[in-house]
HTML snippet that shows the backbone in 3Dmol.js (N, CA, C, O; Angstrom):
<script src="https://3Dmol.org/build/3Dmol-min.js"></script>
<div id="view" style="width:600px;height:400px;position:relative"></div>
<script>
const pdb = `
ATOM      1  N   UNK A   1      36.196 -16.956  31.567  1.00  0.00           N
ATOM      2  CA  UNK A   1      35.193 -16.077  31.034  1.00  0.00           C
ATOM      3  C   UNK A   1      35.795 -14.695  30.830  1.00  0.00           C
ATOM      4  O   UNK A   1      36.606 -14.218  31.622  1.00  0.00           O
ATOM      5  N   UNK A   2      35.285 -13.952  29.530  1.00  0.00           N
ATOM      6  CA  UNK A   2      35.932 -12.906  29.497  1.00  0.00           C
ATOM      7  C   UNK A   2      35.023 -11.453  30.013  1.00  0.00           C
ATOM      8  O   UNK A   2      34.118 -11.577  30.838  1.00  0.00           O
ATOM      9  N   UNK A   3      35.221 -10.707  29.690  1.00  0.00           N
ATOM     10  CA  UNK A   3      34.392  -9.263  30.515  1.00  0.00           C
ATOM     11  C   UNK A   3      34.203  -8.538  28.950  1.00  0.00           C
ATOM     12  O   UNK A   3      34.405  -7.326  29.025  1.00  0.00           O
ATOM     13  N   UNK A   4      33.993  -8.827  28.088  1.00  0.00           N
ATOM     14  CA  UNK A   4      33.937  -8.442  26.653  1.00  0.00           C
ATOM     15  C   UNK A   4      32.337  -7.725  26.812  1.00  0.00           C
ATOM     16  O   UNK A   4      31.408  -8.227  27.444  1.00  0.00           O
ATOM     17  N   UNK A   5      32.316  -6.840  26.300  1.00  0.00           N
ATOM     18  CA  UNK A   5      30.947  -6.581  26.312  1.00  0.00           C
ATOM     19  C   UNK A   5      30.103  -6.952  24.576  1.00  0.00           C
ATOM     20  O   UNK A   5      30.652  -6.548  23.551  1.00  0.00           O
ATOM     21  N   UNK A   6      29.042  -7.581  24.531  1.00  0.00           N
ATOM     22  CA  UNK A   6      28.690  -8.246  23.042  1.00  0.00           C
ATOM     23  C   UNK A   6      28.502  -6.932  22.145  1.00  0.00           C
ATOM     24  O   UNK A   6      28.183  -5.790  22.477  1.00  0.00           O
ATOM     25  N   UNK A   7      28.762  -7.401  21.085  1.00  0.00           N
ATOM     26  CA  UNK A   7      28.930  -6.838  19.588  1.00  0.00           C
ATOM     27  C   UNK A   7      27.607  -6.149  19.818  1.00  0.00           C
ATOM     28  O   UNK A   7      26.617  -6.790  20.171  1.00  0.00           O
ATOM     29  N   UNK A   8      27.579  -4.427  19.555  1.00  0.00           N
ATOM     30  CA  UNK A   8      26.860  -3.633  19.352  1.00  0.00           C
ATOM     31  C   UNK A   8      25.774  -4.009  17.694  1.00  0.00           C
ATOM     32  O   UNK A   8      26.253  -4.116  16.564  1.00  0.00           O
ATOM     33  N   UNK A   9      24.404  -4.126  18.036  1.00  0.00           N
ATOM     34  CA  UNK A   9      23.828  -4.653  17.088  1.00  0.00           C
ATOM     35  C   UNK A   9      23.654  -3.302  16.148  1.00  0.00           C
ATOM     36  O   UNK A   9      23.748  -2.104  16.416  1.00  0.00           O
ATOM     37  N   UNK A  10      23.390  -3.942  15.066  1.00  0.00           N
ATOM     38  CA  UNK A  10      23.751  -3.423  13.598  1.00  0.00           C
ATOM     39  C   UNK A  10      22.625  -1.737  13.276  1.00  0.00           C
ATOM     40  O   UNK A  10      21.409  -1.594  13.396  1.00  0.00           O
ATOM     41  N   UNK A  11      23.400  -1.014  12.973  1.00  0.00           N
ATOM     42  CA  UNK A  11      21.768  -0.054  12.909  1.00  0.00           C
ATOM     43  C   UNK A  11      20.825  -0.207  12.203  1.00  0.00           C
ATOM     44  O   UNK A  11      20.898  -0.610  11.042  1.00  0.00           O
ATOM     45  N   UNK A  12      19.872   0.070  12.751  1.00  0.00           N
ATOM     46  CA  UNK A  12      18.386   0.265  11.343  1.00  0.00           C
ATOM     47  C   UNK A  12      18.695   1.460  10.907  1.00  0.00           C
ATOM     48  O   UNK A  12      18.993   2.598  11.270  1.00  0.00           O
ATOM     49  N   UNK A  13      18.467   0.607   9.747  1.00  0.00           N
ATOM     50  CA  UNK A  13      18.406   1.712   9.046  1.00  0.00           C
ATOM     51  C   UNK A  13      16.887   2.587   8.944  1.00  0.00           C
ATOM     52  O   UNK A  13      15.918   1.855   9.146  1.00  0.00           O
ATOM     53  N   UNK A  14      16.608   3.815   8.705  1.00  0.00           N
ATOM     54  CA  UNK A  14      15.558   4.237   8.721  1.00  0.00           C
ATOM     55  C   UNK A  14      15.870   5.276   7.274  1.00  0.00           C
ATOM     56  O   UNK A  14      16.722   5.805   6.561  1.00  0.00           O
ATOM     57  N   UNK A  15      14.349   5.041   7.549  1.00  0.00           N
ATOM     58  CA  UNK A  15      13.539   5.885   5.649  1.00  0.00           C
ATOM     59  C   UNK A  15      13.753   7.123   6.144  1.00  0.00           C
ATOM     60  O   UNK A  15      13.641   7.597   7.275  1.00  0.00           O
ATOM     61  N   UNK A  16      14.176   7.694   4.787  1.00  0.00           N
ATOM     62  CA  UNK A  16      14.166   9.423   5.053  1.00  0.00           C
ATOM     63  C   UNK A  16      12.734   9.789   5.315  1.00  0.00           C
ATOM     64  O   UNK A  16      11.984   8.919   4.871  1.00  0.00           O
ATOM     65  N   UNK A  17      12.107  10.789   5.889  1.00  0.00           N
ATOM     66  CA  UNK A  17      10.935  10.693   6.142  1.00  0.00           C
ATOM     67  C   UNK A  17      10.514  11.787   5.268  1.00  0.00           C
ATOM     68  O   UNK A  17       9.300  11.585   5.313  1.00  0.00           O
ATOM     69  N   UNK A  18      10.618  12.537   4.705  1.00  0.00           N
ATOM     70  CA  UNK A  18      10.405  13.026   3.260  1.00  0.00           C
ATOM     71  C   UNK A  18      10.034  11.611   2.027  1.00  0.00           C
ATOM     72  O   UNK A  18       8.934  11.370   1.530  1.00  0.00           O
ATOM     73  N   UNK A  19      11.106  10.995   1.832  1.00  0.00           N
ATOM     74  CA  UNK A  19      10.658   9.655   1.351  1.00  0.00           C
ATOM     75  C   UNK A  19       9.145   9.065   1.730  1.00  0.00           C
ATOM     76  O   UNK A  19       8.280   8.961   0.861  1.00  0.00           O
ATOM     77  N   UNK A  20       8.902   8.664   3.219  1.00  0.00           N
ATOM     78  CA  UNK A  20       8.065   8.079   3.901  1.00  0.00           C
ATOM     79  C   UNK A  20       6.866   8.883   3.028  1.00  0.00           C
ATOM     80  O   UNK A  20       6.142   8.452   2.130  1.00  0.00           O
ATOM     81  N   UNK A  21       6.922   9.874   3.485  1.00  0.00           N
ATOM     82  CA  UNK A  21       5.424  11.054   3.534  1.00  0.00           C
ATOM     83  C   UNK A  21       5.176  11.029   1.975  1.00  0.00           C
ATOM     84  O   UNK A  21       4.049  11.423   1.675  1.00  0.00           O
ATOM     85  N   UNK A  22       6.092  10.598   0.763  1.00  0.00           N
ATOM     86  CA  UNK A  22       5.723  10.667  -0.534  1.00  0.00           C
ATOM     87  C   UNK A  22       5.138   9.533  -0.591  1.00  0.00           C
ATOM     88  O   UNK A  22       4.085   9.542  -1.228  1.00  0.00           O
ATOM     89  N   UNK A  23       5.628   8.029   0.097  1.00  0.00           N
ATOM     90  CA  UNK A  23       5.146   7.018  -0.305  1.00  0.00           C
ATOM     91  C   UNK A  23       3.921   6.508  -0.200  1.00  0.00           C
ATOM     92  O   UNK A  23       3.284   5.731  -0.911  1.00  0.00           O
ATOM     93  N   UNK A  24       3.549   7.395   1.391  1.00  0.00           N
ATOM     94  CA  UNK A  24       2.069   7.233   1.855  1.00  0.00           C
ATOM     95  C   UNK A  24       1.324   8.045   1.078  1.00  0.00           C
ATOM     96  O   UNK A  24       0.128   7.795   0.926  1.00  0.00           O
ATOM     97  N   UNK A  25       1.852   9.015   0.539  1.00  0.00           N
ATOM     98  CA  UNK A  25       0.934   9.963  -0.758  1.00  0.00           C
ATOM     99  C   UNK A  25       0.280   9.041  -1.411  1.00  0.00           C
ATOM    100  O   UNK A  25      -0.922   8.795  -1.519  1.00  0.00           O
ATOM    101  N   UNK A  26       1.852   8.247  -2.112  1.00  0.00           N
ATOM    102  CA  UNK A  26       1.095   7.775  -3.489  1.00  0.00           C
ATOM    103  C   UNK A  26       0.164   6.698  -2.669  1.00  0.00           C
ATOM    104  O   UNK A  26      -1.050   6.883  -2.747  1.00  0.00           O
ATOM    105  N   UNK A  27       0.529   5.836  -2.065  1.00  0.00           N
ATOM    106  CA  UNK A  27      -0.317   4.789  -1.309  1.00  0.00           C
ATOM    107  C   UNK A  27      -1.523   4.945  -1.413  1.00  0.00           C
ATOM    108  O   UNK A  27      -2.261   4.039  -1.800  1.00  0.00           O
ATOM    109  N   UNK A  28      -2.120   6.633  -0.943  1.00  0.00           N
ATOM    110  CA  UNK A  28      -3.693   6.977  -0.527  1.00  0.00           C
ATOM    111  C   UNK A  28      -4.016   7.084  -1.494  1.00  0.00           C
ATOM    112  O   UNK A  28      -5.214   6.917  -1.724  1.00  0.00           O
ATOM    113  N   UNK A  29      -2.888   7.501  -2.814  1.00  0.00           N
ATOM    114  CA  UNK A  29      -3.608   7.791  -4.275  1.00  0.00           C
ATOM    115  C   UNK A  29      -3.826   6.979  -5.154  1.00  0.00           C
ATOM    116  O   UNK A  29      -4.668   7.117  -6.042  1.00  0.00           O
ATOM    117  N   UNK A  30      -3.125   6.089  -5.008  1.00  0.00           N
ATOM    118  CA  UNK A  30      -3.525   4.493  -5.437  1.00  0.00           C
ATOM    119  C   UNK A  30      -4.515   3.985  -4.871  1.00  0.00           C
ATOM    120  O   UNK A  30      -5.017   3.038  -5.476  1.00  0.00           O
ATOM    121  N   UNK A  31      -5.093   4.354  -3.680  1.00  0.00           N
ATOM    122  CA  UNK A  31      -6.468   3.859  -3.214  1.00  0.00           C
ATOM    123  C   UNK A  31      -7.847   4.306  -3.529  1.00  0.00           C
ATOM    124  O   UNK A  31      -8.894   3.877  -3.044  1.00  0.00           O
ATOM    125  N   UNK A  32      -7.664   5.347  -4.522  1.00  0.00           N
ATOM    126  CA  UNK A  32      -8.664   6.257  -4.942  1.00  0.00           C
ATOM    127  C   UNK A  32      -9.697   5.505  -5.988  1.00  0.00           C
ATOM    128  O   UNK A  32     -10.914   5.620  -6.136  1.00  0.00           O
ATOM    129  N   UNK A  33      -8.677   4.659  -6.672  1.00  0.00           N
ATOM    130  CA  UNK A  33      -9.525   3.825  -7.703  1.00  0.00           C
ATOM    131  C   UNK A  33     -10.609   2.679  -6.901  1.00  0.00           C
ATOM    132  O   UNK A  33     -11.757   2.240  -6.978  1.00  0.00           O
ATOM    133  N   UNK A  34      -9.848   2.605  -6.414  1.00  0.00           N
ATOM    134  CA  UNK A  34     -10.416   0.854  -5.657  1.00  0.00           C
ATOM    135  C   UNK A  34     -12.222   1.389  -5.020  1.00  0.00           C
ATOM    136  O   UNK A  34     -13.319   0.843  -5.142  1.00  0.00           O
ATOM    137  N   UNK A  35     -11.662   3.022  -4.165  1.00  0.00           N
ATOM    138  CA  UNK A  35     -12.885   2.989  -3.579  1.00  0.00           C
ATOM    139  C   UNK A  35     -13.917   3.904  -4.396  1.00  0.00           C
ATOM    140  O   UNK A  35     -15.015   4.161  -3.902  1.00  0.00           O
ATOM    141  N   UNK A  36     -13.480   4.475  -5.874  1.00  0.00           N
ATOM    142  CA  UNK A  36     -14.416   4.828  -6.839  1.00  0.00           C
ATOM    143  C   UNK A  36     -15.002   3.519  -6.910  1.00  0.00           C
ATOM    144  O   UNK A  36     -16.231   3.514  -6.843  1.00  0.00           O
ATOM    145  N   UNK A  37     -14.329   2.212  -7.050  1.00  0.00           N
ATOM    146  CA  UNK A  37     -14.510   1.274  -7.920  1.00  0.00           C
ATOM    147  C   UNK A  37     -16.125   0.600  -6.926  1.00  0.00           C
ATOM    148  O   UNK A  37     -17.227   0.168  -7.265  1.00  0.00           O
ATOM    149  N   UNK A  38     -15.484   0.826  -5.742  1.00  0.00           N
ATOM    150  CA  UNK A  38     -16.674   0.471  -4.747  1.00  0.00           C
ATOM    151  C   UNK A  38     -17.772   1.026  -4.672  1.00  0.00           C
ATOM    152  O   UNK A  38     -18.790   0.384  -4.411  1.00  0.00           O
ATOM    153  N   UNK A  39     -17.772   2.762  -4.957  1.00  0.00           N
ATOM    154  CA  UNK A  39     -18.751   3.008  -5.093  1.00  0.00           C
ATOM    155  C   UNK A  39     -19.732   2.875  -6.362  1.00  0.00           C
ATOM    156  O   UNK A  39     -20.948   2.940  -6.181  1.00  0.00           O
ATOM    157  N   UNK A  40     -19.282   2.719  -7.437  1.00  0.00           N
ATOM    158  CA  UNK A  40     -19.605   1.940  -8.891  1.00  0.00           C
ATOM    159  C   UNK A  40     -20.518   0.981  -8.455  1.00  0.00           C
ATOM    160  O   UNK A  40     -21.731   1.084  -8.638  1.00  0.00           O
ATOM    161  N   UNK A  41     -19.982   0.066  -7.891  1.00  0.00           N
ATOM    162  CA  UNK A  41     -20.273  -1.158  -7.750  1.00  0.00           C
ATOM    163  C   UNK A  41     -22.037  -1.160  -7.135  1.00  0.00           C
ATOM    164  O   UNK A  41     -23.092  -1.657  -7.527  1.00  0.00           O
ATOM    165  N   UNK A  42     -21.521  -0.145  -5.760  1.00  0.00           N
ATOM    166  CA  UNK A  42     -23.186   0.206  -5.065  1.00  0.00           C
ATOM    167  C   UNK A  42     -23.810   0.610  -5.898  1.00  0.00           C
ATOM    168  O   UNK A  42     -24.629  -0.230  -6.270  1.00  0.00           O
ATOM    169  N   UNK A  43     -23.875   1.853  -6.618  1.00  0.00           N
ATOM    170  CA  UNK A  43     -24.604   2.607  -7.668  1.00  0.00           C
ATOM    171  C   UNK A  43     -25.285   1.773  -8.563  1.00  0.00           C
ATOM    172  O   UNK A  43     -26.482   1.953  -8.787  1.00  0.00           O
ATOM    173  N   UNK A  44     -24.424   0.571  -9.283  1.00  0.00           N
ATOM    174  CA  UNK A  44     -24.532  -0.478 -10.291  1.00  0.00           C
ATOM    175  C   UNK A  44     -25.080  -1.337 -10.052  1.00  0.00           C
ATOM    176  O   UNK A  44     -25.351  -2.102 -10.977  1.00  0.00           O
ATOM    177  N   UNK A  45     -25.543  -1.665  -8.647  1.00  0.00           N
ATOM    178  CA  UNK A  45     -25.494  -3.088  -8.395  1.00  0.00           C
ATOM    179  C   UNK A  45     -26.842  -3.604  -8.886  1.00  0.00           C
ATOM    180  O   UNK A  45     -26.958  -4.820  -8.730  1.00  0.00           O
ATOM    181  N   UNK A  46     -27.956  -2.961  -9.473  1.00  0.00           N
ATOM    182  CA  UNK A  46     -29.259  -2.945 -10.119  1.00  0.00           C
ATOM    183  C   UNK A  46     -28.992  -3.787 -11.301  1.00  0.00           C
ATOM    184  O   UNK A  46     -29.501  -4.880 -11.553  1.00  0.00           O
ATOM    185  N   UNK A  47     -28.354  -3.304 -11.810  1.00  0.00           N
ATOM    186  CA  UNK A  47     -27.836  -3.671 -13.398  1.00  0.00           C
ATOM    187  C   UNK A  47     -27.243  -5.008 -13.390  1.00  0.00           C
ATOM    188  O   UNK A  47     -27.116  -5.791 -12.449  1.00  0.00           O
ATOM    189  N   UNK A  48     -26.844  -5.142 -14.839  1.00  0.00           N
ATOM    190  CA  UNK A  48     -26.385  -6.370 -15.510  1.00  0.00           C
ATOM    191  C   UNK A  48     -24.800  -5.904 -15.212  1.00  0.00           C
ATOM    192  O   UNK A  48     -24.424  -4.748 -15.019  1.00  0.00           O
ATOM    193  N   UNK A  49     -23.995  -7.082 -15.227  1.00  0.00           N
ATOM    194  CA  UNK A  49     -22.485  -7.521 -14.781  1.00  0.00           C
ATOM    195  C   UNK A  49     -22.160  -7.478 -16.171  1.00  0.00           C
ATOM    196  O   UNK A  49     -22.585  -8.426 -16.832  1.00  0.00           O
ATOM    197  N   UNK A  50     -21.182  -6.165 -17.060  1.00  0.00           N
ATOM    198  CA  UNK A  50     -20.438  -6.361 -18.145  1.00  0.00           C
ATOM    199  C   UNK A  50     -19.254  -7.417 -17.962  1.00  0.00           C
ATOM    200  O   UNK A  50     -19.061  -7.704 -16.780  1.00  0.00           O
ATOM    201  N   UNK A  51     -18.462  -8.024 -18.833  1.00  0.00           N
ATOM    202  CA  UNK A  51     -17.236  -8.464 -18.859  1.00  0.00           C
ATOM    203  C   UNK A  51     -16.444  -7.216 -18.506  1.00  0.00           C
ATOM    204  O   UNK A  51     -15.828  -7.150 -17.443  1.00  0.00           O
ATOM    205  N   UNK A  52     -16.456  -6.108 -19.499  1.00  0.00           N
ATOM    206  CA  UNK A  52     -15.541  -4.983 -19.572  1.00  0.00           C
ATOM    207  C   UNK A  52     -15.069  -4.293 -18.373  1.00  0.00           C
ATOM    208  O   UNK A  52     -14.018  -3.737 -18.056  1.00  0.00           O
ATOM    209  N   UNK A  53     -16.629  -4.601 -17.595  1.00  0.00           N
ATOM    210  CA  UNK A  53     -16.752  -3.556 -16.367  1.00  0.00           C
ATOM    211  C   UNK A  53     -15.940  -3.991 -15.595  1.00  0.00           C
ATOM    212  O   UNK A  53     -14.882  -3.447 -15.278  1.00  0.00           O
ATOM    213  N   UNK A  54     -16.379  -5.059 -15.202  1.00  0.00           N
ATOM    214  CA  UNK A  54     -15.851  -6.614 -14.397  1.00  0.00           C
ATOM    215  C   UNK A  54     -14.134  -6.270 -14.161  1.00  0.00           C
ATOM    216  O   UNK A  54     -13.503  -5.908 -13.168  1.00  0.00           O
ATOM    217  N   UNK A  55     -13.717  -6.585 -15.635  1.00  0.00           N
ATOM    218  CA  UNK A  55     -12.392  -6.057 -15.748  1.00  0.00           C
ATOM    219  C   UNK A  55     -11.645  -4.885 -15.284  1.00  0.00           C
ATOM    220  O   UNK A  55     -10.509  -4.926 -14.813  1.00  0.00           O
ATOM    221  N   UNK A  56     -12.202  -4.072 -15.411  1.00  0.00           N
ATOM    222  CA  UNK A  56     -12.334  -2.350 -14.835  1.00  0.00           C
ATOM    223  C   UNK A  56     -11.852  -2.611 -13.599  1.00  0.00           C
ATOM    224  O   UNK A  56     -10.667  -2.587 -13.268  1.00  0.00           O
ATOM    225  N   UNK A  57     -12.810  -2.868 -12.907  1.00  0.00           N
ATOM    226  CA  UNK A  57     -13.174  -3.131 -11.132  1.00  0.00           C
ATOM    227  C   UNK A  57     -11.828  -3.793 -10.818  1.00  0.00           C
ATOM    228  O   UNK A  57     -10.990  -3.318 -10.052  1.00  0.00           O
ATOM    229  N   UNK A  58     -11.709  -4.984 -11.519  1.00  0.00           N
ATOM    230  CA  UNK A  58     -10.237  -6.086 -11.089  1.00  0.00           C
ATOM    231  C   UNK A  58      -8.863  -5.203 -11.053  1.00  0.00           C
ATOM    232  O   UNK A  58      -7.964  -5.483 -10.260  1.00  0.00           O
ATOM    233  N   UNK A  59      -8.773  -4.153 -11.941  1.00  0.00           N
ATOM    234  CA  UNK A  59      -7.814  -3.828 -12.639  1.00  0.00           C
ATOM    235  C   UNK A  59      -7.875  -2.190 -11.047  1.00  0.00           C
ATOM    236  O   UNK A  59      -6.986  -1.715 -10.341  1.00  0.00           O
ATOM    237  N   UNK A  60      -8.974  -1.978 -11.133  1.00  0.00           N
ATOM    238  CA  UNK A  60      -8.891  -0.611  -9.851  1.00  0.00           C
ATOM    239  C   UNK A  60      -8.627  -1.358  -8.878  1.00  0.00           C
ATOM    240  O   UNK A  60      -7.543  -0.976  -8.437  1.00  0.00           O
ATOM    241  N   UNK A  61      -9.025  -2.256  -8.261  1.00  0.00           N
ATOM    242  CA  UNK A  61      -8.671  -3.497  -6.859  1.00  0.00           C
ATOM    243  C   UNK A  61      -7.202  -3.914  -6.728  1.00  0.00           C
ATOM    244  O   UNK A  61      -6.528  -4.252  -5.755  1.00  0.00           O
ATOM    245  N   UNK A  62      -6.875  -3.748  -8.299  1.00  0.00           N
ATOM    246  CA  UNK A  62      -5.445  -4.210  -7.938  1.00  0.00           C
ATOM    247  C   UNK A  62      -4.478  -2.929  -7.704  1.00  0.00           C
ATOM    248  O   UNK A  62      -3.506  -3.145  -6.980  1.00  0.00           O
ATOM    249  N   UNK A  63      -4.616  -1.725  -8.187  1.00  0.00           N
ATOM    250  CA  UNK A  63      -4.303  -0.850  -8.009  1.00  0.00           C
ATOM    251  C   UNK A  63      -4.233  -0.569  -6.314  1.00  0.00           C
ATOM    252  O   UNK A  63      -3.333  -0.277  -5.527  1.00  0.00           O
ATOM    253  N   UNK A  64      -5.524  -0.797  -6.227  1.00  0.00           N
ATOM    254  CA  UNK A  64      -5.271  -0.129  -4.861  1.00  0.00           C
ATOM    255  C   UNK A  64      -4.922  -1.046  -3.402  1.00  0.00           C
ATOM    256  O   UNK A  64      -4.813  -0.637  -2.246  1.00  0.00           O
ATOM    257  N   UNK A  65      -4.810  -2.300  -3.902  1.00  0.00           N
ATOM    258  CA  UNK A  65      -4.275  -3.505  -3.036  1.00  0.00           C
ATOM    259  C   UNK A  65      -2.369  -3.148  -3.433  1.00  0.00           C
ATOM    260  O   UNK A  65      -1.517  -3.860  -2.901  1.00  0.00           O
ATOM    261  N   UNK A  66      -2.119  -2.440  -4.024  1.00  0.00           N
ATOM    262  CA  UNK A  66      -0.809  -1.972  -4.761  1.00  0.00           C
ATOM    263  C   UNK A  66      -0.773  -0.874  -3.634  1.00  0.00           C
ATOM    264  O   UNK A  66      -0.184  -1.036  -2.566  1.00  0.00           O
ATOM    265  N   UNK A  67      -1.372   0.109  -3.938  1.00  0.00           N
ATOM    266  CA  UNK A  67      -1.137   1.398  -2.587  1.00  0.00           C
ATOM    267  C   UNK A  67      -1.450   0.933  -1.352  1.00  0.00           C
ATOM    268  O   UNK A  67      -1.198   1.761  -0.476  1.00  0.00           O
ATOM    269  N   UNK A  68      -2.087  -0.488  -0.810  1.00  0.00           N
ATOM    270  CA  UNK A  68      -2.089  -0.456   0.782  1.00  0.00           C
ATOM    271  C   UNK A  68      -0.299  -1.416   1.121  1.00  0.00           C
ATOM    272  O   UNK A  68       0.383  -1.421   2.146  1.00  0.00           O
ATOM    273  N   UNK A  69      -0.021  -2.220  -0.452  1.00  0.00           N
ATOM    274  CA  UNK A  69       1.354  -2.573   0.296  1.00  0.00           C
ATOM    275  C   UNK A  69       2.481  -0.766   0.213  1.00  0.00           C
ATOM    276  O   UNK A  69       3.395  -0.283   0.881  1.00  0.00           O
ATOM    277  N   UNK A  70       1.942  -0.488  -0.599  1.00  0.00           N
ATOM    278  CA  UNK A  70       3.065   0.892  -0.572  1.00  0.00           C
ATOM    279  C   UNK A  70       2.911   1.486   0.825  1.00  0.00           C
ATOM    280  O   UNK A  70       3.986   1.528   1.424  1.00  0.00           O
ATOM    281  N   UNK A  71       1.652   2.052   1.646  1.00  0.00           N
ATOM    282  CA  UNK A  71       2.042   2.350   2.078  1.00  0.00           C
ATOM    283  C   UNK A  71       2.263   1.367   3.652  1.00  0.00           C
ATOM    284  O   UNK A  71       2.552   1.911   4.718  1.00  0.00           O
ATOM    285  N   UNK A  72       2.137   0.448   3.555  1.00  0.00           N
ATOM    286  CA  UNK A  72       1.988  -0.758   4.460  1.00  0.00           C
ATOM    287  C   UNK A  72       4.137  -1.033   5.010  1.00  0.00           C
ATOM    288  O   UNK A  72       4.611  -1.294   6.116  1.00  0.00           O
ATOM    289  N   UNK A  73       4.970  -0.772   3.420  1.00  0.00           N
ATOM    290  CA  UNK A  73       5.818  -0.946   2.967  1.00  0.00           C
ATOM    291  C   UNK A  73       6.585   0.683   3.721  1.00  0.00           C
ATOM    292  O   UNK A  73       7.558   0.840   4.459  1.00  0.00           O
ATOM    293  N   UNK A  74       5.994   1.277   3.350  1.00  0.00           N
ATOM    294  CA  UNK A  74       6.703   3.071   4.207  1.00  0.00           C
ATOM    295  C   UNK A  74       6.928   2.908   5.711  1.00  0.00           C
ATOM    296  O   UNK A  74       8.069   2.942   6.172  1.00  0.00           O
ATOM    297  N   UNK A  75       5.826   2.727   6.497  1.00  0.00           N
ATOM    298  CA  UNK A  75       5.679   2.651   7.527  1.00  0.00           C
ATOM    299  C   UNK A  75       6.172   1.419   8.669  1.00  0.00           C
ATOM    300  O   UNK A  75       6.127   1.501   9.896  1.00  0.00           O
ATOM    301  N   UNK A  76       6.645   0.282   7.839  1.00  0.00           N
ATOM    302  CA  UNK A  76       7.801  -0.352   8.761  1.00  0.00           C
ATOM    303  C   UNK A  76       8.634   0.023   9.344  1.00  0.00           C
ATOM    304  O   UNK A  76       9.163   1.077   8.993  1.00  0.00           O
ATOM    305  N   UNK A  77       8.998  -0.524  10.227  1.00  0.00           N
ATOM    306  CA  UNK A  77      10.035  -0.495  11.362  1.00  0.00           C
ATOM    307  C   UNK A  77      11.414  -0.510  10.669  1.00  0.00           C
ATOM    308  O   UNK A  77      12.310   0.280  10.966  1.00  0.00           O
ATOM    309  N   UNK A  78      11.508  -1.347   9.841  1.00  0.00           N
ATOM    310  CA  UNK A  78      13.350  -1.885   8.861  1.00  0.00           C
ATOM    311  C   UNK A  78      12.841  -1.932   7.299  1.00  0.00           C
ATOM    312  O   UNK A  78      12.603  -3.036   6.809  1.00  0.00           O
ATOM    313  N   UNK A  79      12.723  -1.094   6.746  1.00  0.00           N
ATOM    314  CA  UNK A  79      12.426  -0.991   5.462  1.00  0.00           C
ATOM    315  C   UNK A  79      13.606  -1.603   4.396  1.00  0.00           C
ATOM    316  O   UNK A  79      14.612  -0.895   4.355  1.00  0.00           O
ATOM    317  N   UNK A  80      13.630  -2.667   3.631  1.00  0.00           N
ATOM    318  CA  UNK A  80      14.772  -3.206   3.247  1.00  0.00           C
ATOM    319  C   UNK A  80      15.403  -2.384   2.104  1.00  0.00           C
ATOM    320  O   UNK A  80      16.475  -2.733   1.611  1.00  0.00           O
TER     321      UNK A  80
END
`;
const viewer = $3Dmol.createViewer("view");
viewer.addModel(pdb, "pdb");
viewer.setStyle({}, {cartoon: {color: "spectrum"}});
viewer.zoomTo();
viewer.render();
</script>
């Protein structure tokens, strides 16, 4: 047996945190649509269901399912 001490594991790397703090920006600002889109929805919910609107709503949801991986994506531990 040898007295070797094991291979020092590899560094993480870490996000500049200037980086970080922009990404969670945009993240929250990409979430802005989604929860206009929600409140639309309450306001609206009396009314008739456009196609157009419909579309609208899908298109802000995805947006802002876009800013919770951004900032979901900042805030890891090993950012690839």
């Amino acid at each position: 047996m040898s007295d070797q001490a094991p291979p020092p594991l590899p560094s993480q790397r870490r996000m500049d945190p200037v980086l970080m703090v922009l990404l969670i920006l945009g993240g929250i600002i990409l979430l802005l649509p989604g929860l206009c889109s929600l409140a639309a929805i309450v306001i609206l919910a009396g009314g008739g269901l456009d196609g157009r609107l419909l579309l609208l709503w899908l298109f802000c949801f995805a947006l802002s399912a876009w800013g919770i991986w951004l900032i979901r994506w900042a805030v890891r531990k090993d950012p690839v």
